[in-house]
C-alpha positions in Angstrom: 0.0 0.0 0.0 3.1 2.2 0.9 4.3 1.7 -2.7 1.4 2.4 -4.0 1.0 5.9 -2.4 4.6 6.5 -3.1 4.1 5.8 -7.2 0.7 7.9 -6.9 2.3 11.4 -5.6 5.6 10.6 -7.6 3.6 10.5 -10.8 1.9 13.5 -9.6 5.2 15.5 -8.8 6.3 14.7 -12.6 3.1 15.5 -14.0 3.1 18.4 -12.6 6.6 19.5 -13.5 6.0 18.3 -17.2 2.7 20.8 -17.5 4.9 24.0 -15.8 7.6 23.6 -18.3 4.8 23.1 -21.1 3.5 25.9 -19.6 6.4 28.1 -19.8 8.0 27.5 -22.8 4.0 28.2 -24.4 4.1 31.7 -22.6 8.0 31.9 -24.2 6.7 31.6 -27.5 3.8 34.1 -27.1 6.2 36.7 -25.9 8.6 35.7 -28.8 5.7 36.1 -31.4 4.7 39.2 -30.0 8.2 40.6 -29.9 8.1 40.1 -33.9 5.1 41.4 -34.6 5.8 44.4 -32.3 9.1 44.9 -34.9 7.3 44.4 -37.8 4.8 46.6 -36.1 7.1 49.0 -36.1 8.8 48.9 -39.8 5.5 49.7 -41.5 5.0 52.6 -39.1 8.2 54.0 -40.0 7.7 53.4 -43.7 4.1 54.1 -44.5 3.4 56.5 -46.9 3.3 60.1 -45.5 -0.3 60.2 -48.0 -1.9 57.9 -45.3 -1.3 60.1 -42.6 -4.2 62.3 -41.5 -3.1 66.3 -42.7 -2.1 68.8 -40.1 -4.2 71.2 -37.7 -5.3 73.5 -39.6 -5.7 75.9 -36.6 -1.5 75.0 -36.2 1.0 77.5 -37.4 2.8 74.7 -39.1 0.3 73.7 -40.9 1.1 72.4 -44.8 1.1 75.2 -47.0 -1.3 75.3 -50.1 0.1 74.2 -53.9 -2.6 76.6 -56.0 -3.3 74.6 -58.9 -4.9 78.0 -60.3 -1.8 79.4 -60.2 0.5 76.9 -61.6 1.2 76.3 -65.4 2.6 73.7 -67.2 5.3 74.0 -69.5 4.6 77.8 -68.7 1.4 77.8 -71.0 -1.5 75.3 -69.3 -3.4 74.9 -66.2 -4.3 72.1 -64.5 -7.6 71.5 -66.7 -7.7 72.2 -70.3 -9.3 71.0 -73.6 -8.1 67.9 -75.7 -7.1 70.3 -78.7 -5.2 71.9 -76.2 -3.4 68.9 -75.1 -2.5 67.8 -78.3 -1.1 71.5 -79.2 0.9 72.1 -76.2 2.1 68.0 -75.7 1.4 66.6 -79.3 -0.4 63.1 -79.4 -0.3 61.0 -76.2 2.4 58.1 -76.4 0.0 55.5 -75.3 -3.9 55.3 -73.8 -5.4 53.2 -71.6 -9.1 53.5 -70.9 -9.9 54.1 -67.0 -12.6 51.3 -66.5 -9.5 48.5 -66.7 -6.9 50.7 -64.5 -9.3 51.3 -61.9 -8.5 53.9 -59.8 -10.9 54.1 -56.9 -11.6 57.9 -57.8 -11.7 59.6 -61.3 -11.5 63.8 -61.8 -14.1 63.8 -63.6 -17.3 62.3 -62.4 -20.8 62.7 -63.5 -23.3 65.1 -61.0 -24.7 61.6 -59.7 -21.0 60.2 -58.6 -20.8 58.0 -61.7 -17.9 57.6 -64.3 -18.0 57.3 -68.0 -17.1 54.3 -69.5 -14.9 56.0 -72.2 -12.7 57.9 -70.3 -9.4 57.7 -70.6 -5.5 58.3 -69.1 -3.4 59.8 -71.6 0.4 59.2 -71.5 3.0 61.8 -72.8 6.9 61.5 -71.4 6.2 59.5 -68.5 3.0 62.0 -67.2 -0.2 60.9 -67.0 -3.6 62.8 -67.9 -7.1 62.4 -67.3 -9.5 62.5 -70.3 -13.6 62.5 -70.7 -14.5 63.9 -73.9 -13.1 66.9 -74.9 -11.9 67.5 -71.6 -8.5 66.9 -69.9 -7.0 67.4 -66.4 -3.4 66.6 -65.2 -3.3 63.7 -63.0 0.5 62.7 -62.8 3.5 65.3 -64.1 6.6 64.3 -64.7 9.7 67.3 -64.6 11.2 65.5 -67.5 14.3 67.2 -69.2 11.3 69.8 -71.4 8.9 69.8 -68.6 8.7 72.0 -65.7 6.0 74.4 -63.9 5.8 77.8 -63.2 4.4 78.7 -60.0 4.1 82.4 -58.4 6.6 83.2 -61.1 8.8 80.6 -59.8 9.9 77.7 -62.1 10.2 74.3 -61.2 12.0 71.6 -63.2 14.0 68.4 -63.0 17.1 70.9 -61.1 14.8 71.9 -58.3 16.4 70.8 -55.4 15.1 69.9 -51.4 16.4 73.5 -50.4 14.7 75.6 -53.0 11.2 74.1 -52.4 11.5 74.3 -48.5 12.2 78.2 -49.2 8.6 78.1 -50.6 6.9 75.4 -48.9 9.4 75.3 -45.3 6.4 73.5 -43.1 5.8 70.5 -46.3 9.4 70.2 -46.2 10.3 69.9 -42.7 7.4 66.8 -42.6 8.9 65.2 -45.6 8.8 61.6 -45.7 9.6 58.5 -47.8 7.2 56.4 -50.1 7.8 53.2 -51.6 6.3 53.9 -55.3 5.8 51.2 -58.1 8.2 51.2 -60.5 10.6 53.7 -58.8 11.9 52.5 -55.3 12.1 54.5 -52.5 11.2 58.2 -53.3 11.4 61.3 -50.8 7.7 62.5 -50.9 6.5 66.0 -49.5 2.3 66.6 -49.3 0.8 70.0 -50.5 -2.7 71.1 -49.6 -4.8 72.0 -52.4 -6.5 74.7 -50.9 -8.5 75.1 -47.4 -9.8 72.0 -45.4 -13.8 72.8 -45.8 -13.5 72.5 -49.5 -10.9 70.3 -50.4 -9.8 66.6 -49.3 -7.1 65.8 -51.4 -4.0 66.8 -51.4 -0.7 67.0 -53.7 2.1 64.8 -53.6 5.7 66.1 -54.6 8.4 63.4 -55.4 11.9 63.8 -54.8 14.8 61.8 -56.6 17.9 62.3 -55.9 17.4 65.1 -54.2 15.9 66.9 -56.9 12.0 67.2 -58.1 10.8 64.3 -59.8 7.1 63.9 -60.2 3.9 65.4 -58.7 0.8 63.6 -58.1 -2.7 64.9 -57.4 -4.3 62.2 -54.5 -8.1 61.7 -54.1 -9.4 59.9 -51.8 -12.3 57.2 -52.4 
């Protein structure tokens, strides 16, 4: 009976030892997994896209400063929207087309009164920029500051020599939040976000690329 008793509680004692390890090494491994996804946590923090983040106070004196497409013109002769014979005379015939419907873009510039989008319209492509076109109409969606392309703006002209320094003289506060955005195609680009105009009337805002240290590509975002 004395054996017996003795085989019962010494089973128990390793039973119990077995489970507290089990037990341990299980809260080890939580902790480990948690440590990882903390990291990784962290990494896409670092690197998400400065577009995702929500826009400064507006009440704050550090607020973004505004990038007036009204007062900007391309190649020092268009605005931001302009007719189709107007594209072709200041850009020449696109170098490719794609109709909108198979890109997809979750928002189009020009949408009919009732929020819906024509099937026809189309992105124009001329020297690596991208335009939006619905009939005769055409709106820049995507400039590139190619070697012959470049914007004037307040009398200031911007091209593919612009550097980090001479935009912060004009837009310090952008600057000084400039961040980095993995983009398709390109790598790793400094990126720099522009208002359009005040908060009650606009919600999109205007993405300025950086290569090199020098300006690259501007980008009007919308959001869905």
């Amino acid at each position: 009976m004395k054996k017996i008793l003795f085989l019962y509680f010494l089973f128990s004692a390793l039973t119990a030892c077995k489970n507290g390890e089990d037990k341990a090494r299980n809260n080890s491994k939580g902790k480990a997994a948690e440590s990882v996804q903390a990291k990784n946590e962290s990494h896409s923090t670092s690197q998400s896209p400065l577009a995702e983040t929500p826009p400064p106070d507006k009440n704050q004196p550090n607020s973004i400063e505004i990038f007036d497409a009204d007062l900007m013109l391309f190649n020092g002769k268009v605005k931001r929207f302009f007719s189709l014979k107007d594209f072709k005379k200041n850009f020449g015939e696109p170098d490719s087309t794609q109709l909108m419907s198979r890109e997809e873009p979750c928002s189009y510039v020009f949408e009919n009164i009732d929020a819906t989008k024509n099937l026809n319209d189309k992105f124009l492509y001329k020297n690596g920029s991208r335009f939006e076109n619905s009939n005769e109409k055409v709106a820049i969606d995507e400039f590139k500051f190619t070697k012959n392309n470049f914007l004037v703006y307040k009398g200031i002209t911007f091209n593919a020599s612009t550097t980090i320094a001479q935009l912060k003289e004009i837009f310090p506060n952008a600057v000084e939040n400039i961040g980095i955005m993995n983009v398709y195609g390109e790598g790793e680009l400094q990126m720099i976000q522009l208002r359009e105009g005040d908060y009650e009337l606009y919600d999109g805002h205007i993405n300025i690329f950086l290569k090199n240290g020098k300006l690259y590509f501007m980008h009007w975002w919308i959001p869905c």
